[in-house]
N, C-alpha and C positions, 0 to 999 in steps of 0.2 A: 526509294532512298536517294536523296541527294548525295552530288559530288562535288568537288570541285572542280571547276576549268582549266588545265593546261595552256595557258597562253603562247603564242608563238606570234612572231612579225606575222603570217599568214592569217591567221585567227582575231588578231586582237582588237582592230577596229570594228569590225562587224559585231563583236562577241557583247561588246560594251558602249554599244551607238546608242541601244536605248534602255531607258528603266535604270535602275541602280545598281553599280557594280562595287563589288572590294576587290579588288587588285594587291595579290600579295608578293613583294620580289623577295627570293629568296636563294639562298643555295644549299646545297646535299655540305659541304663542309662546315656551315655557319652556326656555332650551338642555339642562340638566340633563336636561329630562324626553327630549328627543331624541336625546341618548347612549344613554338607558337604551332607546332602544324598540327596537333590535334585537335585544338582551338579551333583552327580551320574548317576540319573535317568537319566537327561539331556544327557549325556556323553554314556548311556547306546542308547540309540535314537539315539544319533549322527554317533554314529562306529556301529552302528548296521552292519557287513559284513566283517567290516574290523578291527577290535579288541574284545575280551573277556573283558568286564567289568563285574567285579565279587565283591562278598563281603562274608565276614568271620566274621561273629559272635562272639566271641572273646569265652564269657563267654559258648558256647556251643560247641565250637572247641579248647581246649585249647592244644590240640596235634600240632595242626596248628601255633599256634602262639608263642609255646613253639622250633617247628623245623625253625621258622625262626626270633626265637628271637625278640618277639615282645614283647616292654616293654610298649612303651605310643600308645595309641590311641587317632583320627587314625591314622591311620601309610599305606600310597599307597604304596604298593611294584611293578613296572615297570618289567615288563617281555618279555624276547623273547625266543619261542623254550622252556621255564622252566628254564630259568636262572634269577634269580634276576638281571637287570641291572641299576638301580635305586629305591631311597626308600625316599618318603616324609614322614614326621611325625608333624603333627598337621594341621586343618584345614586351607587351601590354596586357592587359588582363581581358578576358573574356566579355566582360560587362561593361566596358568601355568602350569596345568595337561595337557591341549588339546596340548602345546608346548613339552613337557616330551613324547605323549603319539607320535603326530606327527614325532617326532626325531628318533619314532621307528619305526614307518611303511614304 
C-alpha cells in the first residue's frame, strides 16, 4: 500500500530529484487543504511505483514554501527530475490531478 511522503528541508531535494513528484503544501488548520487530503492518500495508493506523492506542512517547513513561493494553500507543485513544471493552487478535483500527474509520466 502506498503513502504519501512527508516532506521536510532534509528530505526534499533527494525525495524529488528524479521521476515525477506531486508536491502538496498544506496545513493541519486549512479547510481546503483537508478536502483535498484524502484525495492524496488516494493518489498516494494509485502511483504507488510510479510517482512521488508527497506533502509539506506549510507551518513547519517554511524554508520550503518561502523557496518556492508559496503564498495560498494548497497549492500542488508538478514535478519531473526537480523541476517545477506545473503548479495548482486551491482544492481541485481528483481527475484533474490524475490528468496533470499522467501528462507527466
Amino acid at each position: 500500500m502506498g503513502q504519501y511522503i512527508e516532506l521536510t528541508k532534509e528530505n526534499f531535494d533527494s525525495t524529488i530529484k528524479e521521476g515525477v513528484a506531486l508536491v502538496d503544501f498544506w496545513a493541519p488548520w486549512c479547510g481546503p487543504c483537508r478536502m483535498l487530503a484524502p484525495v492524496i492518500d488516494e493518489l498516494a495508493n494509485e502511483y504507488d511505483g510510479k510517482a512521488a506523492i508527497c506533502k509539506v506542512n506549510t507551518d513547519e517547513q517554511d524554508e520550503l514554501s518561502a523557496r518556492y513561493g508559496i503564498r495560498s494553500i494548497p497549492t500542488i507543485l508538478f514535478m519531473k527530475n526537480g523541476e517545477v513544471l506545473d503548479t495548482m493552487v486551491g482544492a481541485t478535483s481528483k481527475q484533474e490531478i490524475k490528468n496533470k500527474l499522467d501528462s507527466l509520466l
